[in-house]
Structure formats: C-alpha cells, structure tokens
C-alpha positions in Angstrom: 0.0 0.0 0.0 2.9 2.2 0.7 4.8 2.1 -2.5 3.8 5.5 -3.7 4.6 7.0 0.1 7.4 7.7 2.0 7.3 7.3 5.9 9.1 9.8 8.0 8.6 10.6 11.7 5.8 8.7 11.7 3.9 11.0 9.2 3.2 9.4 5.2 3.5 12.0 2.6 3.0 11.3 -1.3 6.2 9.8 -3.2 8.6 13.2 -4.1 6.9 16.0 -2.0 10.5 17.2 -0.5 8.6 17.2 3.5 5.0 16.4 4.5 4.7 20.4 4.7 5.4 20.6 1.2 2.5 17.9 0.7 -1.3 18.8 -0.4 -1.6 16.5 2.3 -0.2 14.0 4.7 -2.2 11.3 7.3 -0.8 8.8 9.9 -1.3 5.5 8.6 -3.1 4.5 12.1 -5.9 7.7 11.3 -6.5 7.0 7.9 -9.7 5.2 6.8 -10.0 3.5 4.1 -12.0 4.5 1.3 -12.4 8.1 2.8 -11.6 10.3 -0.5 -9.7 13.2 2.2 -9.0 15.8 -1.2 -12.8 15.6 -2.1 -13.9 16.4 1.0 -11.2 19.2 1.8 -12.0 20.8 -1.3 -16.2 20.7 -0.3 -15.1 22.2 3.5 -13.4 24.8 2.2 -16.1 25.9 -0.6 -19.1 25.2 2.4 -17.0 27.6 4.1 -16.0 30.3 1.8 -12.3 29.6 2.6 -12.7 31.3 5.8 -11.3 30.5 8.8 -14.2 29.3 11.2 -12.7 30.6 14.5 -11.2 33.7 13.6 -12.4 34.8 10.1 -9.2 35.0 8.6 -9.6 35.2 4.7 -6.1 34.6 4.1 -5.0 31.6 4.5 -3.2 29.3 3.9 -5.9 27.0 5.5 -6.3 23.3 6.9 -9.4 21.3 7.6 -9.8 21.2 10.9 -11.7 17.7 12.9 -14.2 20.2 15.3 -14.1 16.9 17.5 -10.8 15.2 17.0 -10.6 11.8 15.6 -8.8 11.1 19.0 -12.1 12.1 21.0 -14.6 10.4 19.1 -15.0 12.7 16.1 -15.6 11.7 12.3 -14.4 12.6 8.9 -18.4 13.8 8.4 -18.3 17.1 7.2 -20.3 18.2 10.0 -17.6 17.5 12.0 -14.8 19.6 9.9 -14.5 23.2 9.8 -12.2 24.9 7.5 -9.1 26.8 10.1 -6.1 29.0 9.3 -2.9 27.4 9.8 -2.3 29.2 13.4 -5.6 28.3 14.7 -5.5 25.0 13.5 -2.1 24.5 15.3 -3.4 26.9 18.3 -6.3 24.4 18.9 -4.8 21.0 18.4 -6.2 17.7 19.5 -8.7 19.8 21.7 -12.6 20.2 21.8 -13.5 23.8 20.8 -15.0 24.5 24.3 -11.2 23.8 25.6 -9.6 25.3 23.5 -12.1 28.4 23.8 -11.7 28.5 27.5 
C-alpha cells in the first residue's frame, strides 16, 4: 500500500513531496480510513466555508481542515464535524474540543 509514500517521523507524505509540509496532504497511517476520499472532502469544506477561517475569520490563509471533534475524542471525517481553520488556529487548537480550546 505504501509504494507511492514515504514514511518519516511517523507522518506518510506522497512519493517526491520534499517534506509532508510541502505535501497537499499527509495522514498517519493509524488515522487513515480506508476509502475516505480526504481531497474531495477538503475541497467541499473549504467551498461550504468560503475559505474562511471558522474561528477567527481570517480570509487569508493558507488554511487546513480542521476535525471540530478530533478523531482522537470520538470525532468523524463527516463534514459536520470539519471546519475549515487558518494554519495558526489549527495549530493553536490542536487535539482539543473547541469549548477547551475556547476556554
């Protein structure tokens, strides 16, 4: 399944990005679910949300797709559960519930 990956700190990134920040994208191979088609979905996020950050309104970007509940608390890969996120609250918010990370 890997042949068109590299693996790297734990992180898989697509075969010749030079880092996974220079990737479209990168996933953990233990998040990743099968079948999910991750660019589709980013691509409808973003659009639902007028690439505009969600938390602070930033127009700017660059932006991520951020899990509102993360994957590691229960949350989905529903779009009701994604939010589109500047790069600094994205990072700001981490693997935090909005109400903690709001507090």
């Amino acid at each position: 399944m890997f042949a068109f990956f590299s693996v790297k700190d734990g992180a898989v990134t697509p075969a010749g990005a030079t880092s996974w920040r220079h990737a479209d994208w990168a996933f953990h191979p233990c998040r990743w679910t099968q079948g999910t088609d991750w660019r589709r979905i980013r691509e409808a996020v973003l659009r639902r949300d007028d690439f505009r950050c969600a938390y602070c309104g930033n127009d700017q970007g660059p932006f991520d797709v951020d899990h509102i509940t993360p994957r590691s608390r229960g949350g989905t890969n529903d779009a009701s559960n994604l939010a589109c996120s500047c790069a600094s609250c994205n990072r700001s918010k981490g693997a935090r519930t909005l109400g903690e990370w709001r507090q």
